[in-house]
TORKOL-4160 file (C-alpha; in steps of 0.2 Angstrom, whole numbers, padded with zeros to 4 digits, m for minus):
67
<pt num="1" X="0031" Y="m0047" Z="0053"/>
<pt num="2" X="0027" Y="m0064" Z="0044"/>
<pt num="3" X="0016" Y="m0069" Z="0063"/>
<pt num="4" X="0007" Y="m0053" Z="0061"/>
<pt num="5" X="m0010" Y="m0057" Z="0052"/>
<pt num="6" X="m0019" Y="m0042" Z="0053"/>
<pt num="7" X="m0006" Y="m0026" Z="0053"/>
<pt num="8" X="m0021" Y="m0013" Z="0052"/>
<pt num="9" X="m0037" Y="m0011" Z="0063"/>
<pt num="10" X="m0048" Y="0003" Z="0059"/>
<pt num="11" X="m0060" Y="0012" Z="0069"/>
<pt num="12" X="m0051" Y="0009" Z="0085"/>
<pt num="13" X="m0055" Y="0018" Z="0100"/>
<pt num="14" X="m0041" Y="0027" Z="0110"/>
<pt num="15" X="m0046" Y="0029" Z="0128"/>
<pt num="16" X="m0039" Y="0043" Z="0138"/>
<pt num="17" X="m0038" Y="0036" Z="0156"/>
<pt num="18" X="m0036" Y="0054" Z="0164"/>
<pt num="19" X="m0050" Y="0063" Z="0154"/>
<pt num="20" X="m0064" Y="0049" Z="0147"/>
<pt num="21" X="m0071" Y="0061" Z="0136"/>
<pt num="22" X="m0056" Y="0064" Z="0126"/>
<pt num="23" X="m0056" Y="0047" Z="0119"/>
<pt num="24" X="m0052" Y="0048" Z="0099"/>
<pt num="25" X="m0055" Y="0036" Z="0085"/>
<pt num="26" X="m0042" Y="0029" Z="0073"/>
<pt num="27" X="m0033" Y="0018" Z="0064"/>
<pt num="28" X="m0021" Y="0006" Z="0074"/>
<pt num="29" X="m0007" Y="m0003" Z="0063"/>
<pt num="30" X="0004" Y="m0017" Z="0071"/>
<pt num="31" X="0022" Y="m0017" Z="0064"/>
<pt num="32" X="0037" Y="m0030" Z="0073"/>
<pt num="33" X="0043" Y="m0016" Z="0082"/>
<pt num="34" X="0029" Y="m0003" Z="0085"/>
<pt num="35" X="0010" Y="m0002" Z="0088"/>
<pt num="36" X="0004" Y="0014" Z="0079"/>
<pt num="37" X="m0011" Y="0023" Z="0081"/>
<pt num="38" X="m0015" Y="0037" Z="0067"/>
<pt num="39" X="m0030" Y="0046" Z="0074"/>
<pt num="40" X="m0046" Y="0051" Z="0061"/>
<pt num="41" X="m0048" Y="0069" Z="0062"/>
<pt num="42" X="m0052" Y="0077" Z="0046"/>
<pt num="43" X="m0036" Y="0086" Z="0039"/>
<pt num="44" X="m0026" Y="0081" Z="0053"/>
<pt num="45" X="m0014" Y="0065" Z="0057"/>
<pt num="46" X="m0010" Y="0065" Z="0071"/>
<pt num="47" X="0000" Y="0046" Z="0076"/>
<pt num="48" X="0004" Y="0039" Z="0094"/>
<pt num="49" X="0018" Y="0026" Z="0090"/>
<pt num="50" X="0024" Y="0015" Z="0104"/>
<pt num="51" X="0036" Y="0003" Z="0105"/>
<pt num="52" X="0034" Y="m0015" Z="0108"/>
<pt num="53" X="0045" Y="m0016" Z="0122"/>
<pt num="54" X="0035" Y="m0005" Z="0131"/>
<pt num="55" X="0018" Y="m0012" Z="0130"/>
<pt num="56" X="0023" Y="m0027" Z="0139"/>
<pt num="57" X="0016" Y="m0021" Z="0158"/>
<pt num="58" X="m0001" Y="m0024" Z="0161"/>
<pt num="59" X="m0007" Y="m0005" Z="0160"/>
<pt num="60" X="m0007" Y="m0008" Z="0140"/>
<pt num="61" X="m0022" Y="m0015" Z="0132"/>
<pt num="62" X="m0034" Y="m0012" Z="0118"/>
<pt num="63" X="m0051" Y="m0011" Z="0123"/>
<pt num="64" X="m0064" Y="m0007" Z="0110"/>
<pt num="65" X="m0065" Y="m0007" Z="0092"/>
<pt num="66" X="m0078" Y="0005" Z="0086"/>
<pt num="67" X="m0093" Y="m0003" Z="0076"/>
């Protein structure tokens, strides 16, 4: 974790490639191990964790951070 400088990004945009339109907005946190994304729906967390290992093919990519 010590590489890691910025473990939490918020407002982040998770694009859904089968459905476009049910794209959510969250919180992604960066551990050594795992990207987490905790999704921003009001009384409701919902997280996506995936591990390291598995985002190393070129399908995986963070695209837009919400402004």
């Amino acid at each position: 974790m010590e590489h890691i400088r910025l473990p939490k990004v918020e407002n982040v945009r998770l694009l859904d490639r089968v459905s476009p339109r049910r794209s959510r907005v969250g919180t992604l946190y960066l551990t050594a191990t795992h990207t987490i994304f905790v999704e921003n729906e009001a009384g409701v967390r919902n997280e996506t964790w995936v591990s390291i290992s598995e985002t190393t093919g070129p399908d995986i990519r963070v695209e837009d951070v919400v402004r």
